[in-house]
Residue, then its C-alpha position, 0 to 999 in steps of 0.5 A: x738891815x746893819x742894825x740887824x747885823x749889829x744886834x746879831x753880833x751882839x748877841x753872838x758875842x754875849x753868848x760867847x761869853x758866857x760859854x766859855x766861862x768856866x764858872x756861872x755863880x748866882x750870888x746876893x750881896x748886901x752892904x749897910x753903910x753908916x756916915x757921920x759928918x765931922x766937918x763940913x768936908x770929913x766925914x768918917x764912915x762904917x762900911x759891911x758888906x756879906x755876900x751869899x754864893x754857889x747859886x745862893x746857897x751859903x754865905x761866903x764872904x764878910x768885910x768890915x770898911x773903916x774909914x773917912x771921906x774928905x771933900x778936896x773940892x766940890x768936884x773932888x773927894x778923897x777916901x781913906x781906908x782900912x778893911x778886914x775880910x773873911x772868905x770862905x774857901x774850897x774847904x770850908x776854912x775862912x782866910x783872912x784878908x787885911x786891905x787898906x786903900x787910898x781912892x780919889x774921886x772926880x764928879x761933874x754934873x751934865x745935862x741931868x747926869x752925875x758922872x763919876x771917875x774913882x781911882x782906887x789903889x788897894x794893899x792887901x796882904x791874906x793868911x798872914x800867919x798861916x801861908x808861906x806868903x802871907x807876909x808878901x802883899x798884892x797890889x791892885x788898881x781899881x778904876x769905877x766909871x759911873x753915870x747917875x741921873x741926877x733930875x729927880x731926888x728921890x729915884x737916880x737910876x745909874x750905870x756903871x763899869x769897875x776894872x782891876x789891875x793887879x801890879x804886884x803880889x805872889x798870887x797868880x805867879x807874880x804876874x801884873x795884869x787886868x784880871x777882873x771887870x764889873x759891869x752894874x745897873x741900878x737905882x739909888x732911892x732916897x726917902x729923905x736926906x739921911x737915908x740912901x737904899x739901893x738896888x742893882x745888878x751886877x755882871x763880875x768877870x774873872x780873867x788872865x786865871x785857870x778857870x775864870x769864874x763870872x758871877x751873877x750878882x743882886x745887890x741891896x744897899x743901905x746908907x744912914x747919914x747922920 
């Protein structure tokens, strides 16, 4: 009977959630990465991702992820990072974002399972040249929480939690807050040890602003090491 109940909570919850969500969007995103190990601790590292929006109808959003990894420690790798995106807006013109981000990331095999904690602080600045605040940047913290199976080589399926904090910049009225959580489920295959495909789904929710949107979101991934 309490599982009932509990079951019924649950569903009542989600329901709720997606009613009173403002915006439903399906979406396709797709990333290609390209790794090149330097030493046996760096590596540098080429990062697109596009993203098809408004239920899958016209694409929107392109970025380009330069950067390198280092490993600190077996448990501990570093991220370094330069990224230069276009997304669409409301009327059709393309703004312009310049981000650099510095992560950490803290692995621990259990029992089977990889489980991964990456801290992420993200600078920002948009239209730098066409907006009265394109010269101000925003700051973001982004914390990734992801549990893999990590038995078999070639299936690893995952799951995984990333919410993000907005500490400063001139949008949404200067306000710091937590204004965006993804939940994902999916599944890494490796057909050998130098190429990576992936799959997964993923739930985005917007809060703290008018009108916020929750995307439903299929992602296909690929990574080629050489």
């Amino acid at each position: 009977m309490k599982a009932k109940i509990i079951f019924l909570f649950l569903s009542i919850s989600f329901i709720n959630e997606i009613s009173f969500a403002q915006i439903n969007d399906a979406q396709l995103w797709e990333n290609i990465n390209v790794e090149k190990n330097i030493t046996s601790k760096l590596a540098a590292r080429l990062n697109q991702e596009g993203r098809i929006t408004e239920n899958l109808s016209r694409p929107s959003f392109n970025y380009f992820d330069l950067g390198v990894n280092y490993k600190i420690t077996k448990h501990i790798h570093a991220t370094l990072a330069y990224v230069w995106v276009e997304k669409r807006q409301l009327d059709d013109s393309w703004s312009t974002r310049h981000q650099a981000y510095a992560a950490f990331s803290f692995r621990k095999k259990l029992k089977g399972f990889l489980l991964s904690d990456r801290q992420m602080f993200l600078w920002q600045v948009k239209d730098i040249f066409s907006s009265a605040y394109g010269h101000i940047a925003d700051y973001y913290l982004r914390n990734k929480v992801t549990i893999r199976w990590d038995k078999t080589f070639r299936f690893q399926p995952y799951v995984a939690s990333e919410l993000y904090y907005r500490t400063y910049g001139p949008n949404d009225n200067w306000q710091f807050h937590f204004n965006r959580v993804r939940y994902f489920a999916g599944v890494f295959y490796h057909p050998n040890l130098i190429n990576e495909f992936e799959a997964y789904y993923l739930i985005e929710h917007h809060f703290n602003i008018n009108n916020p949107p929750t995307n439903w979101v299929i992602g296909l991934g690929y990574t080629h090491t050489f």
